[in-house]
Short mmCIF file of the C-alpha atoms (twelve columns), coordinates in Angstrom:
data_MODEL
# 
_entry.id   MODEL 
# 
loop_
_atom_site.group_PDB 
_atom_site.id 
_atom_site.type_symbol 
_atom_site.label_atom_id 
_atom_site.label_alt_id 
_atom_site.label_comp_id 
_atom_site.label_asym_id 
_atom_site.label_seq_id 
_atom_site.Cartn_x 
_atom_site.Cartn_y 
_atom_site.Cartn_z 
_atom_site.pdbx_PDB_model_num 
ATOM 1   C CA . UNK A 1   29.658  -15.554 23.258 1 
ATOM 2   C CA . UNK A 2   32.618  -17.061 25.370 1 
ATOM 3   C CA . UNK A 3   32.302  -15.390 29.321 1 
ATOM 4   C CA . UNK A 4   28.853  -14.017 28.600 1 
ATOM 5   C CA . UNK A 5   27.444  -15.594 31.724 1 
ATOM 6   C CA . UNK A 6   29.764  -13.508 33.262 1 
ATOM 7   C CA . UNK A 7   29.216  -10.373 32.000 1 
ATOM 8   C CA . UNK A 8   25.277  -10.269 32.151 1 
ATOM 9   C CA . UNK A 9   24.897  -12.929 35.418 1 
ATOM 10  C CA . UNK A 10  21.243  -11.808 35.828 1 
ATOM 11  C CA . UNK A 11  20.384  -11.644 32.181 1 
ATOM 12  C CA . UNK A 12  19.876  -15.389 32.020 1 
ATOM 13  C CA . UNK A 13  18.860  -15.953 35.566 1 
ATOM 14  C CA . UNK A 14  15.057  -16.832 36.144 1 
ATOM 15  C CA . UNK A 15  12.421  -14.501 37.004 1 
ATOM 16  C CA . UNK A 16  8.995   -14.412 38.800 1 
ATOM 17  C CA . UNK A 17  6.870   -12.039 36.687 1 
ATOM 18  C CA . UNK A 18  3.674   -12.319 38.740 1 
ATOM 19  C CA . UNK A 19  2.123   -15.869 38.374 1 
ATOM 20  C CA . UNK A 20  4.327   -16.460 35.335 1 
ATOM 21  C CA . UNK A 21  8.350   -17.902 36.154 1 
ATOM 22  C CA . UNK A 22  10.596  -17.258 33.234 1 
ATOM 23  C CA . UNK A 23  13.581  -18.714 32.828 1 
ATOM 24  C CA . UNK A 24  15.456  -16.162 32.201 1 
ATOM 25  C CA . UNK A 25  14.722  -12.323 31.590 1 
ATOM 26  C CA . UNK A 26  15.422  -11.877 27.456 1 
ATOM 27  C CA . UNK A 27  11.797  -11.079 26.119 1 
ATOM 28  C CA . UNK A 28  10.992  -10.855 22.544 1 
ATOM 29  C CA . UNK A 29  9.559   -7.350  22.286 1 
ATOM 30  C CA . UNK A 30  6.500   -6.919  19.899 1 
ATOM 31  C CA . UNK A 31  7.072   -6.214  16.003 1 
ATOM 32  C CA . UNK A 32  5.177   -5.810  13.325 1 
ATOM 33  C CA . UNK A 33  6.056   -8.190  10.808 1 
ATOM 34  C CA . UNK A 34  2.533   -7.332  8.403  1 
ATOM 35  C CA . UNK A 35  2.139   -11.692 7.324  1 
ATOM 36  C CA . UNK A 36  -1.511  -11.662 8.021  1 
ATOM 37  C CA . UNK A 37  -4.115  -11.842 5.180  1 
ATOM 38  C CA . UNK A 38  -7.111  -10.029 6.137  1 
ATOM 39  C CA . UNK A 39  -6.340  -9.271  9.259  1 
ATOM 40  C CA . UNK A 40  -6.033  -13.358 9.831  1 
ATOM 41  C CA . UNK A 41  -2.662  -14.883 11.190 1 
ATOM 42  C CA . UNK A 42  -0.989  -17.672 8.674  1 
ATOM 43  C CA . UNK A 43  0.807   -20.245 8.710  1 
ATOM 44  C CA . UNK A 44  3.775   -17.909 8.794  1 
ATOM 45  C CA . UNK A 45  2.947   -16.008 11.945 1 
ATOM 46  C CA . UNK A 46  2.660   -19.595 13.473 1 
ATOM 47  C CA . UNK A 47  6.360   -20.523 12.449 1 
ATOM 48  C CA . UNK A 48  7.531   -16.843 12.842 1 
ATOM 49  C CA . UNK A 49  6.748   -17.306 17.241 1 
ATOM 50  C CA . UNK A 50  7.537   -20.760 16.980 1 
ATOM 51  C CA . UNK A 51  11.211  -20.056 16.048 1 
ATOM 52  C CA . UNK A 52  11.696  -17.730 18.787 1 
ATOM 53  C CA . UNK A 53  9.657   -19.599 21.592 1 
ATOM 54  C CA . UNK A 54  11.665  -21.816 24.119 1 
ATOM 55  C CA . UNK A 55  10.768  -23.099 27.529 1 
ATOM 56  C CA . UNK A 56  10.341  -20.885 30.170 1 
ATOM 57  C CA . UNK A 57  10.660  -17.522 27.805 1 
ATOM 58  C CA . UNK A 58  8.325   -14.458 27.067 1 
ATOM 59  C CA . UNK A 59  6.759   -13.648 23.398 1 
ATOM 60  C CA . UNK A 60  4.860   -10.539 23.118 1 
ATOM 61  C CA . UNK A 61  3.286   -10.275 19.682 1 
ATOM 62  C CA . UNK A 62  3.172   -7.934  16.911 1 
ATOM 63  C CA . UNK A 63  0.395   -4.971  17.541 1 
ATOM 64  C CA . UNK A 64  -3.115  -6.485  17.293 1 
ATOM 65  C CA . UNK A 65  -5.899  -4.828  15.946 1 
ATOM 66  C CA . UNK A 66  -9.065  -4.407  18.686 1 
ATOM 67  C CA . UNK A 67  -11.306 -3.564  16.137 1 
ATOM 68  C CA . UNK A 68  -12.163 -3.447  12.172 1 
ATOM 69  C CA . UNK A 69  -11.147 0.510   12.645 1 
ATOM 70  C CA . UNK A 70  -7.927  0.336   14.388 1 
ATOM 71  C CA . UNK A 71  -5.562  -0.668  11.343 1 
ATOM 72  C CA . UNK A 72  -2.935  1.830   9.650  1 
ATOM 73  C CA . UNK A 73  -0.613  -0.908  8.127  1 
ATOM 74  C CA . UNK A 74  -0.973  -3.647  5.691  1 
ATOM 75  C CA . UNK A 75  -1.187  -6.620  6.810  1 
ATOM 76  C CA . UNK A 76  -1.593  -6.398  9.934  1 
ATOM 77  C CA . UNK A 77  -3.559  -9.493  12.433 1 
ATOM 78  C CA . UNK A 78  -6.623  -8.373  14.367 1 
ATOM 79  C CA . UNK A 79  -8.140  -10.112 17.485 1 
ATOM 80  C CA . UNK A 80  -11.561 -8.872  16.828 1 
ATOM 81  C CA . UNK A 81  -13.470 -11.946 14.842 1 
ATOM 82  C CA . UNK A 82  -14.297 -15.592 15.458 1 
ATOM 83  C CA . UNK A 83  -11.816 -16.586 12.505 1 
ATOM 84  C CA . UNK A 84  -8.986  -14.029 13.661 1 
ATOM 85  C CA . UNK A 85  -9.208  -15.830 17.337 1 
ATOM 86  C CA . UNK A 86  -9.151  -19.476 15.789 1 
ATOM 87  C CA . UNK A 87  -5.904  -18.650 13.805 1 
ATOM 88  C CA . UNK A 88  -4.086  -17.155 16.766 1 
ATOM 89  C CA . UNK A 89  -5.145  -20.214 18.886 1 
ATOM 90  C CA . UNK A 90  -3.058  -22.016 16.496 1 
ATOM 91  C CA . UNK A 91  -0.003  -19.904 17.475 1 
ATOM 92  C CA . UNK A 92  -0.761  -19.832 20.883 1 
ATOM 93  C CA . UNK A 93  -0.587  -23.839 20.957 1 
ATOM 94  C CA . UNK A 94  2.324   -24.381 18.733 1 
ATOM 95  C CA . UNK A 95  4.339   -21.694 21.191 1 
ATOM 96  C CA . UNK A 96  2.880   -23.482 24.280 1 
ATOM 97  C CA . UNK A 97  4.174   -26.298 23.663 1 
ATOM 98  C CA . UNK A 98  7.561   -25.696 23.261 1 
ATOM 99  C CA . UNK A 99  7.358   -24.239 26.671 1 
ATOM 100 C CA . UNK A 100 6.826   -20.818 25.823 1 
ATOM 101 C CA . UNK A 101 4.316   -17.535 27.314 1 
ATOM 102 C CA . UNK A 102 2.669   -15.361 24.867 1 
ATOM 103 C CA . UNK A 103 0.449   -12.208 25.269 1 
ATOM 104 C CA . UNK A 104 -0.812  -10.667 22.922 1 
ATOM 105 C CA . UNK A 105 -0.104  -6.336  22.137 1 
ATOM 106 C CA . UNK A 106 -3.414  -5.063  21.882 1 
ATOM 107 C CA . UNK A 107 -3.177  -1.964  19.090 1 
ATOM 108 C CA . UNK A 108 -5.630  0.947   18.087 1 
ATOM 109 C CA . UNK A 109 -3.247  3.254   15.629 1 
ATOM 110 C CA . UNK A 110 -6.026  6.354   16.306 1 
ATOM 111 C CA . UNK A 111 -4.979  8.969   13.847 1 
ATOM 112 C CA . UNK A 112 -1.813  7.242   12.011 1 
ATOM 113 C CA . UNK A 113 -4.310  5.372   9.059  1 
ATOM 114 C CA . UNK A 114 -5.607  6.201   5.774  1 
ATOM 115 C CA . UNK A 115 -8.862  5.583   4.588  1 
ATOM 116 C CA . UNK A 116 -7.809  2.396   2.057  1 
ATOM 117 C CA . UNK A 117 -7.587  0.504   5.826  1 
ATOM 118 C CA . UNK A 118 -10.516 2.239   7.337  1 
ATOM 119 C CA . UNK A 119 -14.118 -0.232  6.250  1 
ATOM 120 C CA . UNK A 120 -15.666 1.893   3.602  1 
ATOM 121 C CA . UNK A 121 -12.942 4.371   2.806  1 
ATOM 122 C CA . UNK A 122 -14.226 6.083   5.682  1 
ATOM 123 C CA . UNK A 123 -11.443 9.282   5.282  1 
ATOM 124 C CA . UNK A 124 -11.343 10.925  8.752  1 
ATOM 125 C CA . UNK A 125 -9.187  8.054   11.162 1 
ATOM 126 C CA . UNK A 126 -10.435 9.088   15.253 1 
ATOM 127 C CA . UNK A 127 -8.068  10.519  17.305 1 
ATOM 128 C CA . UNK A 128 -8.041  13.188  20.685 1 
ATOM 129 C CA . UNK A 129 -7.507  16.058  18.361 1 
ATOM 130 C CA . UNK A 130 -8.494  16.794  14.732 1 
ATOM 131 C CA . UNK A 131 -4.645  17.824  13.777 1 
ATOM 132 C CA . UNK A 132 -2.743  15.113  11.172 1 
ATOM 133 C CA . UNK A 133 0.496   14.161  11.172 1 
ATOM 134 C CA . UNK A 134 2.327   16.304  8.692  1 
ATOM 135 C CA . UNK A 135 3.614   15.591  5.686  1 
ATOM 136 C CA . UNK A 136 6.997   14.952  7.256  1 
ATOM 137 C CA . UNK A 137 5.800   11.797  7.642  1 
ATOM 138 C CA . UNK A 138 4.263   9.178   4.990  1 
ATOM 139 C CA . UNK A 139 2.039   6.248   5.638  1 
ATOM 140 C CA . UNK A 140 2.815   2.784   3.596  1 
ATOM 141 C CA . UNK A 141 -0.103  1.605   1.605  1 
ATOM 142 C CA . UNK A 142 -1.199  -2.012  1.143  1 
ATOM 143 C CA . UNK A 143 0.059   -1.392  -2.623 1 
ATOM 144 C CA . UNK A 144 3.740   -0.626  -1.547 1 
ATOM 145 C CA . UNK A 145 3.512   2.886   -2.359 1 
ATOM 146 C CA . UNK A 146 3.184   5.628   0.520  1 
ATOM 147 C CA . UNK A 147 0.342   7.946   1.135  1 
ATOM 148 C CA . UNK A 148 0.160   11.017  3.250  1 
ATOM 149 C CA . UNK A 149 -1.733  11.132  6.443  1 
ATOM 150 C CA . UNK A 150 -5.271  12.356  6.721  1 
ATOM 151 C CA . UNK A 151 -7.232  14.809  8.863  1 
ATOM 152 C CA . UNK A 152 -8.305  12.804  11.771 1 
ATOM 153 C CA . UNK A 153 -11.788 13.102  13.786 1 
ATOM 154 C CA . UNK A 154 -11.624 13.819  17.131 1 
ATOM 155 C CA . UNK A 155 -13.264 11.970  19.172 1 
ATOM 156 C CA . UNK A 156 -16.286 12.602  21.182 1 
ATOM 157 C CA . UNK A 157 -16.231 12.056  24.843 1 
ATOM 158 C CA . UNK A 158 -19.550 10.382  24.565 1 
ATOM 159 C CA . UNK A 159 -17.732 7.961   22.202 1 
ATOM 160 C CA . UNK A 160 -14.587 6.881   24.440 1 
ATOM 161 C CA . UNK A 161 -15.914 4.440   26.830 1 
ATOM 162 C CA . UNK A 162 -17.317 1.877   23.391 1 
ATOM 163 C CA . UNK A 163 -13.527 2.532   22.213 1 
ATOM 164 C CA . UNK A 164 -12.649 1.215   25.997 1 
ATOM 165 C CA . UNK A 165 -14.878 -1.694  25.356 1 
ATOM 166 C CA . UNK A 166 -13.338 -2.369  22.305 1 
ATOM 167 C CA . UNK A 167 -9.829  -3.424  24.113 1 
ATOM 168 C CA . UNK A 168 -11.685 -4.859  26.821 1 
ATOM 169 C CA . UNK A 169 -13.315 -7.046  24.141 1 
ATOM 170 C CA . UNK A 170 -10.205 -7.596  22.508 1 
ATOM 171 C CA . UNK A 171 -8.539  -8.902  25.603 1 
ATOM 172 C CA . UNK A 172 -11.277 -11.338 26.548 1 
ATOM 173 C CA . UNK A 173 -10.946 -12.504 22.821 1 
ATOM 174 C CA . UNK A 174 -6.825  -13.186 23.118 1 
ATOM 175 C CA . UNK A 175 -7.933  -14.904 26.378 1 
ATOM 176 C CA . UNK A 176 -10.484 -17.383 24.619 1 
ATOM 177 C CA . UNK A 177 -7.027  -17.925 21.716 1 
ATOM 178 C CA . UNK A 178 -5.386  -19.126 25.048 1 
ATOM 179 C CA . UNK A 179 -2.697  -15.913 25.428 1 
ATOM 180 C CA . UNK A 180 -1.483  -16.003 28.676 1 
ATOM 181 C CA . UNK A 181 -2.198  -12.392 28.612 1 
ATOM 182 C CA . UNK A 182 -2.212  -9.218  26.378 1 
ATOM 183 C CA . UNK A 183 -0.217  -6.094  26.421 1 
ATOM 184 C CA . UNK A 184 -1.946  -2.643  25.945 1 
ATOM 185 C CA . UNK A 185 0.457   -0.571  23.274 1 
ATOM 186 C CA . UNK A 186 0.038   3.212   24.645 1 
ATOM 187 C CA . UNK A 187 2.921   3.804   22.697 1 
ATOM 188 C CA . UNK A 188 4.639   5.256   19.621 1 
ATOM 189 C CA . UNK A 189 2.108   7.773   18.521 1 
ATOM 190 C CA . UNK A 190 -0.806  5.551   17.897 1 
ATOM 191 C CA . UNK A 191 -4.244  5.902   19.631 1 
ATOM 192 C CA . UNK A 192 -3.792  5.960   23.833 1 
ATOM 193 C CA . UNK A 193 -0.774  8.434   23.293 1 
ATOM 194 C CA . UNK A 194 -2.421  10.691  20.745 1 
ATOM 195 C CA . UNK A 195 -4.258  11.303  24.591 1 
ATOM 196 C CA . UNK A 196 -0.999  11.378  26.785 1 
ATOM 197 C CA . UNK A 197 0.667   13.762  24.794 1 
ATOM 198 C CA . UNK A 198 0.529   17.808  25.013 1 
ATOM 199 C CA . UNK A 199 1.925   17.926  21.525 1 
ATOM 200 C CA . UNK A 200 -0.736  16.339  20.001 1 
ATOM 201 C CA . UNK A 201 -3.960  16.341  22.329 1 
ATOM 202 C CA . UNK A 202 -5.415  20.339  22.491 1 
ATOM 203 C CA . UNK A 203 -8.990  18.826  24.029 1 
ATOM 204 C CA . UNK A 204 -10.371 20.987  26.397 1 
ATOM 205 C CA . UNK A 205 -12.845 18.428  28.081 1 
ATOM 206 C CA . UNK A 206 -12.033 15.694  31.064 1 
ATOM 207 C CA . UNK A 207 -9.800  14.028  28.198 1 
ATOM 208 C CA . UNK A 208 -7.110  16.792  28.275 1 
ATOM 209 C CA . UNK A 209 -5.459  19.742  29.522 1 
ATOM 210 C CA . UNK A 210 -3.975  18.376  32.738 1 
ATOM 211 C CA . UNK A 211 -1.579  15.255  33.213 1 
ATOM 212 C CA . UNK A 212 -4.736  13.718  35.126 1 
ATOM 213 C CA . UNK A 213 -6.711  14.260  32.347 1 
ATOM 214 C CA . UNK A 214 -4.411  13.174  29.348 1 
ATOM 215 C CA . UNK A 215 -3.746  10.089  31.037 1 
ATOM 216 C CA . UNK A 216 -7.478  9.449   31.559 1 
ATOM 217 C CA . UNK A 217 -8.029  7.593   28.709 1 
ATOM 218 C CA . UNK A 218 -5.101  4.741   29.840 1 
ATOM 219 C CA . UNK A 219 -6.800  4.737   33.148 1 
ATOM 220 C CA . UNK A 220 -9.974  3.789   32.012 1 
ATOM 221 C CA . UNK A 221 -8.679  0.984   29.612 1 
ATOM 222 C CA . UNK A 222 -5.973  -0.320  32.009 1 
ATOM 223 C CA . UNK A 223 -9.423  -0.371  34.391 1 
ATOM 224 C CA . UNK A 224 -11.728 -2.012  32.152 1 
ATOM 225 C CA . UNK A 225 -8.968  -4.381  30.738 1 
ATOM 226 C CA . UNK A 226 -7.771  -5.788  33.841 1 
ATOM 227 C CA . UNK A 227 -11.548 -6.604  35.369 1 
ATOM 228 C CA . UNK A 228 -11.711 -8.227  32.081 1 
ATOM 229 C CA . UNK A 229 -9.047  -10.760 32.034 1 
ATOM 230 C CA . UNK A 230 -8.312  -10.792 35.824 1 
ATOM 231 C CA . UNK A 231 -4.868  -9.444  37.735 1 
ATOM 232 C CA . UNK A 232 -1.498  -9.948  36.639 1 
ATOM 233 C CA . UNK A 233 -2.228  -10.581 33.168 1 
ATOM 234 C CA . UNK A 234 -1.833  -7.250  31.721 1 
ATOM 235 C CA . UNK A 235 1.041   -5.243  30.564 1 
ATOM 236 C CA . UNK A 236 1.231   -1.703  29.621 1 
ATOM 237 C CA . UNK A 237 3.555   -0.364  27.472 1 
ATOM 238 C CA . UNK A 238 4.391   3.607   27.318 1 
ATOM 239 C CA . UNK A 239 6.994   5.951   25.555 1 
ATOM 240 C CA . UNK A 240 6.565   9.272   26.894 1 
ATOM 241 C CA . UNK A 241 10.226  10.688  25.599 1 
ATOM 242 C CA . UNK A 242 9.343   9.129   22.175 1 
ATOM 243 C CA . UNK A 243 7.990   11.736  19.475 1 
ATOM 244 C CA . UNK A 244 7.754   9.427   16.817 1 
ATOM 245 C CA . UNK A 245 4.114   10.340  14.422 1 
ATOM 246 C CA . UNK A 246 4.953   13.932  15.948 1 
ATOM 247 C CA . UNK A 247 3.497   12.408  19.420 1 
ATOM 248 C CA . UNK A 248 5.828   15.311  21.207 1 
ATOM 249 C CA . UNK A 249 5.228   16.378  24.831 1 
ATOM 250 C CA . UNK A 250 6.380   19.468  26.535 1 
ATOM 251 C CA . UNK A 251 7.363   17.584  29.290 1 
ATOM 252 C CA . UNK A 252 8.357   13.760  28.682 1 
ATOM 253 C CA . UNK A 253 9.799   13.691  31.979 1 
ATOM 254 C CA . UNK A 254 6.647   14.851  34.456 1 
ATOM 255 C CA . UNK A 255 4.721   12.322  31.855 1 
ATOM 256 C CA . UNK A 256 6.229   9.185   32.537 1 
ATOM 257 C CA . UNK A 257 6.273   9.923   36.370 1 
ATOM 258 C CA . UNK A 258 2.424   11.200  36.111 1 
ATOM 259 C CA . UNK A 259 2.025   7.599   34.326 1 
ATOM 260 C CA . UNK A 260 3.712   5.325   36.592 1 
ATOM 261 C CA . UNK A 261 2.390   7.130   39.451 1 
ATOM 262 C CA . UNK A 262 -1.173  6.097   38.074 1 
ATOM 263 C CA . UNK A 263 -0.338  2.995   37.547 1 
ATOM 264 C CA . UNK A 264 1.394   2.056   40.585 1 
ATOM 265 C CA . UNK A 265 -2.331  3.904   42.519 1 
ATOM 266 C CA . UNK A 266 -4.247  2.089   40.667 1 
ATOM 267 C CA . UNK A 267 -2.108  -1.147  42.099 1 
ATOM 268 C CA . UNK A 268 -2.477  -0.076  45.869 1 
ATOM 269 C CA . UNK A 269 -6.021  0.844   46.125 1 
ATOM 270 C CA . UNK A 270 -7.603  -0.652  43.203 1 
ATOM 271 C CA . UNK A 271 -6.126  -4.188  43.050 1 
ATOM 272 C CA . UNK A 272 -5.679  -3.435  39.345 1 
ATOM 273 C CA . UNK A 273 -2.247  -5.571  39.521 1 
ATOM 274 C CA . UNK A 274 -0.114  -4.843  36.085 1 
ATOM 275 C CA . UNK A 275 2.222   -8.137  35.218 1 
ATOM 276 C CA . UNK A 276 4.634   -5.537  34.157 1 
ATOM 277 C CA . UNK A 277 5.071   -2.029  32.720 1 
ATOM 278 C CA . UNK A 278 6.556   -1.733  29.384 1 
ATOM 279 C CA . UNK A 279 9.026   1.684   29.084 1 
ATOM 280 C CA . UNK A 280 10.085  1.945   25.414 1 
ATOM 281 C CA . UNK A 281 13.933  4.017   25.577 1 
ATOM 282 C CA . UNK A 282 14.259  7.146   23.117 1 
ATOM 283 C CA . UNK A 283 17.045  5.731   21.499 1 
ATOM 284 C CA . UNK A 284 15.993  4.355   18.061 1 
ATOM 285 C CA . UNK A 285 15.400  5.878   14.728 1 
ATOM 286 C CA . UNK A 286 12.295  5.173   12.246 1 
ATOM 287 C CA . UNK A 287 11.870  5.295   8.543  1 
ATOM 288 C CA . UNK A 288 14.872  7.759   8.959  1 
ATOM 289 C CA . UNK A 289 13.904  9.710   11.174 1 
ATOM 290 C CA . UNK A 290 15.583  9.863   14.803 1 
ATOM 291 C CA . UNK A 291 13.412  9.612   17.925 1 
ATOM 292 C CA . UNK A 292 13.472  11.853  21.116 1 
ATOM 293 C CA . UNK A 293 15.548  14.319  19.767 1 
ATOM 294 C CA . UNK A 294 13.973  16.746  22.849 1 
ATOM 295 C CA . UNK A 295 13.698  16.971  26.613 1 
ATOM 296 C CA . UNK A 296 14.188  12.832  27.209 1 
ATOM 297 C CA . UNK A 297 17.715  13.403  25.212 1 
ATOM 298 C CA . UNK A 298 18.661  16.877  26.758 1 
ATOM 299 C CA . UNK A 299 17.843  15.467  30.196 1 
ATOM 300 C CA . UNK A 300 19.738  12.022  29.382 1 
ATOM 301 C CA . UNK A 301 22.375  14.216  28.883 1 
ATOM 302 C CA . UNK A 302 22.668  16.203  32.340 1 
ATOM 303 C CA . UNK A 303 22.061  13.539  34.421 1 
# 
């Protein structure tokens, strides 16, 4: 567009983001685009990242599966086998050499699945809370037709930390594919905000109740992430005004601050240094439905 340097002078201005230097600050957010087969990136997803990498920019993929349990959408790529790691290698190359960083969005969906993507028709999906989305929602089957959501099992606390190695295992495995780093989705409804969110997590252990509790579960995988892949290689991203999958809070506001004030502790005494934190706007609708109808819109409104 003629005069667009004008109009957005820092838009297209470089940009230090930790060890990486981007040439300018447009990033290509992370979208799932369901061309895998098996859970095994093709040829497609190669061309699909090269057509949108140039020198100096930022890719963050689609949502990556951490483990054979994670998936609730056909189609989807995992990061969590030796053939799943040798096919993104190939679209980590292609992209890095037209210039190009990459990380990978590391994805657990928690309670939005169905038991045709869980191994062995296993029916229950985990989650922080053994309430399913409601039938105001459906969930797409590999078959094109739509399902509704299942009662999920809640989670033990005994079982969280091997779901915490799971991402941590995940990220080493985007590492060894050559991503320059990965992205942890605690986003959108799906497994790490099925924790952060009052209108979905009614635990009554060290997992929830409190802000300090809900957002224990991001603490501990930020934690083990990080000491996995090594500082400034890790991005988080976070919608706490966002109720899409009914992921409603009480109190979107005091969330986000009780999350970035976390974060930004964990950066001053733990050295757990973030390359950036990703803050998703309520501001988009979904399969028809519009998003963050509540508090984040009321308060957008009086400010």
């Amino acid at each position: 567009m003629a005069g667009s340097e004008n109009q957005n002078p820092s838009l297209f201005t470089p940009y230090q983001m930790g060890r990486f230097r981007l040439s300018h600050r447009v990033v290509l957010a992370p979208m799932t685009r369901c061309r895998a087969l098996d859970g095994i990136p093709q040829p497609g997803n190669v061309e699909y990242y090269v057509q949108r990498a140039t020198d100096g920019s930022f890719l963050i993929t689609e949502g990556t599966l951490v483990s054979p349990k994670a998936g609730g959408f056909p189609h989807c790529p995992g990061i969590y086998t030796r053939a799943q790691i040798d096919a993104w290698k190939k679209v980590v190359d292609a992209v890095h050499a037209k210039g190009s960083i990459i990380f990978c969005q590391l994805w657990h969906v928690g309670r939005a699945s169905h038991q045709v993507y869980q191994p062995d028709n296993d029916p229950t999906p985990i989650s922080s809370t053994e309430k399913p989305i409601s039938g105001r929602w459906r969930i797409l089957l590999p078959d094109g037709s739509y399902g509704k959501y299942p009662n999920p099992r809640r989670l033990k606390a005994s079982e969280i930390p091997s779901i915490v190695k799971q991402y941590r295992q995940a990220a080493l495995n985007a590492i060894e594919a050559g991503f320059d780093g990965v992205e942890i989705h605690g986003a959108h409804g799906y497994l790490i905000d099925q924790f952060l969110k009052d209108g979905i997590n009614d635990r009554s252990d060290a997992y929830g109740g409190p802000l300090p509790n809900r957002i224990r579960f991001l603490d501990e995988v930020v934690r083990s992430v990080v000491s996995a892949v090594g500082p400034g290689r890790v991005g988080v991203r976070v919608s706490p005004a966002i109720d899409h999958l009914e992921a409603q809070d009480s109190d979107p506001f005091s969330l986000g601050l009780a999350i970035t004030g976390r974060l930004n502790e964990l950066q001053r005494t733990a050295g757990e240094q973030l390359a950036y934190l990703h803050v998703t706007q309520p501001r988009y609708t979904a399969y028809g439905q519009a998003e963050g109808a509540g508090m984040g819109a009321r308060r957008r409104r009086t400010v």
